[in-house]
N, C-alpha and C positions, 0 to 999 in steps of 0.2 A: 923386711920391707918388700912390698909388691914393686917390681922391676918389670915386669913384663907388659905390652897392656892387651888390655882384652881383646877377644874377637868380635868385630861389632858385628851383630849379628840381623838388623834391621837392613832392609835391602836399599842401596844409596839414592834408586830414584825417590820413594818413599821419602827419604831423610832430606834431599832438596828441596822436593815438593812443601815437605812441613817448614823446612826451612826458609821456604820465599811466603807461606801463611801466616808464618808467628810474627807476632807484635810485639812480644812483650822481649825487651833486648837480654834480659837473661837465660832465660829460656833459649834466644837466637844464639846467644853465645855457645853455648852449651849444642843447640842441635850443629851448629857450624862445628866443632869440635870433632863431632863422629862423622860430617862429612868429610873433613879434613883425612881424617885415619881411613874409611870405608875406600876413598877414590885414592889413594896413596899421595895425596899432595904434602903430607907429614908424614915420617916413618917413626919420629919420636916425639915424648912429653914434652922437650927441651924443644923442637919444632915448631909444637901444634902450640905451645905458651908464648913464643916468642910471634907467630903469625897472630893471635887474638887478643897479644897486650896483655897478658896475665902470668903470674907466677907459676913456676913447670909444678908448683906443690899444689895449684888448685887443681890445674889439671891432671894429677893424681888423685884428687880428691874426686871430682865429678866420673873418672872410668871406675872408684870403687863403686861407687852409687851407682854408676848403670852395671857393672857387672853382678852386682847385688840384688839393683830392685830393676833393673832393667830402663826403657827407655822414661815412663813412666816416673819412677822413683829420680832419675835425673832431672829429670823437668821440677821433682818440686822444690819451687823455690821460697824458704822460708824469711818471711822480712827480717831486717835488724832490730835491735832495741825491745824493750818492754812488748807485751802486745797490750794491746789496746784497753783500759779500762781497769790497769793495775794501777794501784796504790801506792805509794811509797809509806801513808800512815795509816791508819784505821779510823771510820766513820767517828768513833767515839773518841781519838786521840783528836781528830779534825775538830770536834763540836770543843773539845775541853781547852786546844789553840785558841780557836775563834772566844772561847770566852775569855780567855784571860789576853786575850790583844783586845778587846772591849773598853777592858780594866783601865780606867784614866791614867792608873801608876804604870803601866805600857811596861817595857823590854828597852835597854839604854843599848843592846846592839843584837844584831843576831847571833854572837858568841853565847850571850848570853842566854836567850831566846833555845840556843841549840843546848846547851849546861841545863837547861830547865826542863826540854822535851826528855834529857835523858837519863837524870834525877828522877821524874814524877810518873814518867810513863816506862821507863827503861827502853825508851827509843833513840836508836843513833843514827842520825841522818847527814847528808853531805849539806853543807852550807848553802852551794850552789841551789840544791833541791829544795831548802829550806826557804831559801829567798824568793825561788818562784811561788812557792806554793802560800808565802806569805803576802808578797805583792800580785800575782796574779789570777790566783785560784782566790786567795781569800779577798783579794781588792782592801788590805789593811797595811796603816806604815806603822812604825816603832814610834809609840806616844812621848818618847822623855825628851822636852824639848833641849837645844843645846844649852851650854852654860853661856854666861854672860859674863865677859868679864869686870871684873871690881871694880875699875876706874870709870867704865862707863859711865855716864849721866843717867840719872832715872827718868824715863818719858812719865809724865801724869798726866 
């Protein structure tokens, strides 16, 4: 386990300077960090974590990335989640959904609906993912209307 931390080797008016131009708050975290260390206002991760509201383990994380890729490599900051334009199913699993949500005989629940994606296509999907993709992506509800119970009266 790296215990020491780097030498920061960017000269600290530079590092202010950048630091009062950046916009974007992670990046500012992060160049704040190496000010912290360069001016001595931190002598430790367990410091520099506790002055910026963050765990001493990111701040171990962000000095291997700059002592690795330098100031550059720290800065990039990669978003969360999926990127953008993945799939949870495949064009052809989508068109083969949309057709049998079509089907007047419909799906009596998405337990079901999820038993059938992964049966026929051997696709296993989270229910949560399934429900959007079936009410929102597909703009479709589950066709089997409720039961009615026996004693009710028949409307004619």
């Amino acid at each position: 386990m790296n215990k020491r931390i780097p030498k920061i080797k960017d000269n600290l008016d530079e590092l202010e300077s950048r630091l009062q131009k950046e916009k974007d708050s992670d990046r500012k975290q992060r160049i704040h960090m190496l000010v912290l260390l360069k001016s001595g206002q931190a002598r430790t991760k367990k410091e520099v974590a506790k002055h910026l509201a963050v765990h001493r383990n990111t701040i171990k994380d962000w000095l291997i990335k700059y002592e690795t890729n330098g100031i550059d490599g720290l800065l990039e900051v990669k978003p969360l989640g999926q990127p953008k334009g993945q799939r949870s199913l495949t064009n052809n699993v989508l068109s083969s959904l949309k057709q049998r949500l079509d089907d007047p005989s419909g799906f009596g629940s998405y337990i079901e609906l999820k038993s059938w994606l992964t049966e026929t296509h051997e696709v296993s999907i989270k229910y949560h993912t399934l429900y959007r993709i079936v009410h929102y992506e597909q703009k479709a509800k589950l066709k089997v209307p409720r039961r009615s119970h026996i004693k009710k009266t028949q409307m004619t």
